[in-house]
C-alpha positions in Angstrom: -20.2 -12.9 3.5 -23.8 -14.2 3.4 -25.1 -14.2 -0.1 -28.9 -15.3 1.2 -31.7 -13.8 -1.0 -33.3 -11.1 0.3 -37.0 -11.6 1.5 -38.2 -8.3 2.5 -39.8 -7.0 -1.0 -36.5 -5.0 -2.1 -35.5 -8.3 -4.4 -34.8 -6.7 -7.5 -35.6 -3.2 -6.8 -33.2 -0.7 -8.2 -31.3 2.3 -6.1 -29.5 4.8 -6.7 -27.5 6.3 -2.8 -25.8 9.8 -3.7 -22.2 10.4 -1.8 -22.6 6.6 -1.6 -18.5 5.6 -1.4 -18.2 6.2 2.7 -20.0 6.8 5.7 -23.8 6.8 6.0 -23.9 6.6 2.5 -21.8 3.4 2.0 -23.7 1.5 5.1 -26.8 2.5 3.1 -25.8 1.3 -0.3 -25.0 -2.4 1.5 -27.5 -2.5 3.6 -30.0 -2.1 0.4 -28.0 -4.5 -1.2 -28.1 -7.0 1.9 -32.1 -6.3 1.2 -31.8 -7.6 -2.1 -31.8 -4.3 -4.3 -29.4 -3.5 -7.2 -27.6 -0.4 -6.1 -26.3 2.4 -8.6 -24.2 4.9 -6.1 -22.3 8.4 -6.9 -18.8 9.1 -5.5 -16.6 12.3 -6.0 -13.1 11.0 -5.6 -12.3 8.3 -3.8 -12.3 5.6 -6.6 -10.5 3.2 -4.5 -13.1 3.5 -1.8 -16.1 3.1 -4.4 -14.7 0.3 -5.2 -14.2 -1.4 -1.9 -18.0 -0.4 -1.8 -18.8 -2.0 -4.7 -17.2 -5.5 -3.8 -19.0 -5.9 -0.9 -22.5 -5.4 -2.7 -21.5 -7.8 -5.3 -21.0 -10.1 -2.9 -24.3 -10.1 -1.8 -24.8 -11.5 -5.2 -26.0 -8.1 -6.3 -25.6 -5.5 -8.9 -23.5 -2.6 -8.1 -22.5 0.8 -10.5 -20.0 3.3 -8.6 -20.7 6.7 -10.9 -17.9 9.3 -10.4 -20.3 12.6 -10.4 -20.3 16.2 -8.3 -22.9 17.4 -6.9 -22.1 20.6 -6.7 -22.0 20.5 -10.1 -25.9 21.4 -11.4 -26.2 18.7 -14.3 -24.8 16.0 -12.4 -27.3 15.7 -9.9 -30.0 15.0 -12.7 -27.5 13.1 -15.0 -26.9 10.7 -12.4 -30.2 9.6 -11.9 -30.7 9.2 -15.8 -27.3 7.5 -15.6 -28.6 5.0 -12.7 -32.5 4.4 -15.0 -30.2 3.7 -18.0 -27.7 1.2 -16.5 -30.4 -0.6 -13.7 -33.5 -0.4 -16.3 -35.5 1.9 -13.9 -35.0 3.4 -11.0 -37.5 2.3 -7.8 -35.6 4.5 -4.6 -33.6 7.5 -4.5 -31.5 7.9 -1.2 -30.0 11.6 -1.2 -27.6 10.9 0.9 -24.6 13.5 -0.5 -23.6 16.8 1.3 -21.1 18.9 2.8 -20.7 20.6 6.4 -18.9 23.7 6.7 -19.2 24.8 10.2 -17.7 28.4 11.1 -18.2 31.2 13.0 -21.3 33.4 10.8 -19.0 36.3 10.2 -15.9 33.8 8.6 -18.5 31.9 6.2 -17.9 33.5 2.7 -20.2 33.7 -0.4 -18.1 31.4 -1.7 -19.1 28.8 1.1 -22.8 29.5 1.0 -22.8 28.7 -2.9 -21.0 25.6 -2.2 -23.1 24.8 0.9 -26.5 25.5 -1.0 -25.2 24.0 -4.1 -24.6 20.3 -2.6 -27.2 20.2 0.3 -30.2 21.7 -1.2 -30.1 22.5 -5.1 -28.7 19.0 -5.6 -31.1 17.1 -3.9 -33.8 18.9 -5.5 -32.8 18.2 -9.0 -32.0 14.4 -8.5 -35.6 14.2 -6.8 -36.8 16.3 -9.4 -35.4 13.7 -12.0 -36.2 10.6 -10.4 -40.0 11.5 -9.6 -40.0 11.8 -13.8 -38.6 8.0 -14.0 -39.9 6.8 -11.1 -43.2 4.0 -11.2 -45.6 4.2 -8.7 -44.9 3.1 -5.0 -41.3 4.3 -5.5 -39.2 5.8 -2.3 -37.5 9.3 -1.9 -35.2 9.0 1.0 -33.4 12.1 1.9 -30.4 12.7 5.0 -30.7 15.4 6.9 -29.3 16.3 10.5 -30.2 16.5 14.0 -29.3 20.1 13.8 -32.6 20.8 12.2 -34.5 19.9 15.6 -32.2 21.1 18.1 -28.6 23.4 17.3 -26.3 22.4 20.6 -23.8 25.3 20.1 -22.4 28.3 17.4 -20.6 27.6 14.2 -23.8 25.5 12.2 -25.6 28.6 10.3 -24.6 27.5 7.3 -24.8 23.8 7.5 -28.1 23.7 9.0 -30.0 26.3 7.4 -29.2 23.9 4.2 -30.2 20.6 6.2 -33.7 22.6 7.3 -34.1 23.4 3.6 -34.6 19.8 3.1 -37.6 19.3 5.6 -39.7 21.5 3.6 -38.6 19.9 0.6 -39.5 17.1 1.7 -42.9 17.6 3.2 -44.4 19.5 -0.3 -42.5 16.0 -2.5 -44.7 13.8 0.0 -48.0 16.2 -1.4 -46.7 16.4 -4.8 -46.1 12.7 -5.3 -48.7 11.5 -3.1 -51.2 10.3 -6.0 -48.6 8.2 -7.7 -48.0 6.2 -3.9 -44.2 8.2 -4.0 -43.5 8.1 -0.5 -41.2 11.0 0.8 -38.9 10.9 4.2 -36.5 12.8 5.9 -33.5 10.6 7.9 -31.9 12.9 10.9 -28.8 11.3 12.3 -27.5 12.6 15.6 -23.2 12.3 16.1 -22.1 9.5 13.7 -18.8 7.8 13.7 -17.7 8.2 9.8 -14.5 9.5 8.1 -15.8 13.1 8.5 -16.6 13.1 12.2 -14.7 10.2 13.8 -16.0 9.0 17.2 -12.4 9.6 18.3 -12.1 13.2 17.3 -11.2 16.2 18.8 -14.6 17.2 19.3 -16.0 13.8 19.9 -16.7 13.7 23.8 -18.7 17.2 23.4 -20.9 16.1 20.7 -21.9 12.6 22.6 -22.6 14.4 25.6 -25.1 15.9 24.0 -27.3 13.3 23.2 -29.1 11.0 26.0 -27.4 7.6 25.5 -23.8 9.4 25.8 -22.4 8.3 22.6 -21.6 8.0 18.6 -24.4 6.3 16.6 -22.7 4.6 13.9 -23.3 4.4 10.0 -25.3 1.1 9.7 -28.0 1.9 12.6 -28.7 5.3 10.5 -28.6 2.4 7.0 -31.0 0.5 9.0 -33.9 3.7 9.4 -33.4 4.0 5.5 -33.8 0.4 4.8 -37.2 0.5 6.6 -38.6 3.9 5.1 -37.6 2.6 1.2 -38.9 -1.0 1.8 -42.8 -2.2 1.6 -42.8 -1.9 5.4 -43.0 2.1 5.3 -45.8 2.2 2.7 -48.4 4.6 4.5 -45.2 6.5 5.8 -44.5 9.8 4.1 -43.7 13.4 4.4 -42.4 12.3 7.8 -39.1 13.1 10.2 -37.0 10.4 11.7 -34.4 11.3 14.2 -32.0 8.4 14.4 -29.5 10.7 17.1 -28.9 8.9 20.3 -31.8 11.7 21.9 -30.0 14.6 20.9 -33.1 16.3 20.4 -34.4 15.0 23.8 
């Protein structure tokens, strides 16, 4: 694997990716490392996994700190952001990348799941953006995940889910006002059907969701890494309080 210094003004930056052990949020904690930051990443139990994650950012000759934290938990979301300022000496782009999906039928979602729901997707990412725009210099990058489901819901069963994803677009917007002054840019990522561990390409509902979007299939983890990389490098410095759809033309 390449170790070649990075040259696209992330050298030494530090990260911290929430839900960073698989999927988007794995690609995403590489791909930053590939762009020469030091990543600090939260996992929830998959040690083994964080691991593996971890291995292939130190072997980009960079620094890498799997955190075992839950998100649904409400001081984790702000310790681990102290945690990451702590062990990486600062903290220069936040990637909320954690959540959960529970997709039902409206009248089989309990209060149970909307606490849960609310707790990870929305309260979570608040805090840890809360926490970081504290500890954050000027010029540093908010980075948040969202879904395509905010722009266009192809079918019943995502009340839930994207009511807490939509959450995030407001969010999102008033952080780019709030932290405007201080050069804090604030972005919203929307990834259409994306082969991970949770929604496999191969899946029973696979062939439905990829006929949904215009190119007719799964987008996969690193081509949603690769829209993150651009909005928290130097690149993406007069971009803010903007939406990027990175979903195949689902909302087409």
């Amino acid at each position: 694997m390449s170790t070649t210094k990075a040259t696209t003004g992330m050298s030494g930056k530090a990260v911290l990716v929430t839900g960073g052990s698989r999927g988007v949020g794995a690609a995403t904690a590489v791909r930053l490392a590939r762009e020469g930051a030091d990543v600090a990443f939260t996992y929830v139990r998959d040690e083994v996994r964080a691991k593996e994650v971890a291995a292939r950012i130190e072997a980009l000759g960079r620094t890498a700190l799997p955190l075992r934290a839950d998100a649904a938990g409400a001081g984790d979301a702000a310790g681990a952001v102290e945690w990451a300022v702590d062990a990486l000496g600062g903290l220069d782009v936040l990637v909320n990348n954690v959540g959960v999906g529970v997709v039902a039928p409206l009248e089989q979602l309990s209060l149970a799941d909307v606490d849960r729901v609310l707790a990870v997707n929305v309260r979570s990412v608040f805090l840890a953006s809360q926490a970081a725009a504290a500890r954050m210099p000027d010029g540093g990058r908010i980075v948040t995940i969202g879904t395509c489901m905010t722009q266009r819901v192809p079918g019943p069963g995502g009340t839930l889910y994207t009511m807490s994803k939509a959450a995030l677009v407001g969010l999102t917007k008033a952080l780019a006002r709030e932290l405007g002054g201080r050069g804090i840019n604030a972005n919203i990522v929307h990834p259409g059907p994306t082969d991970t561990d949770m929604n496999p390409a191969d899946g029973p509902y696979a062939q439905g969701q990829a006929a949904v979007t215009a190119l007719g299939r799964f987008g996969t983890a690193d081509e949603v890494a690769s829209m993150v990389a651009f909005l928290a490098g130097p690149e993406a410095a007069y971009v803010t309080g903007a939406e990027f759809s990175v979903d195949g033309g689902h909302a087409a």
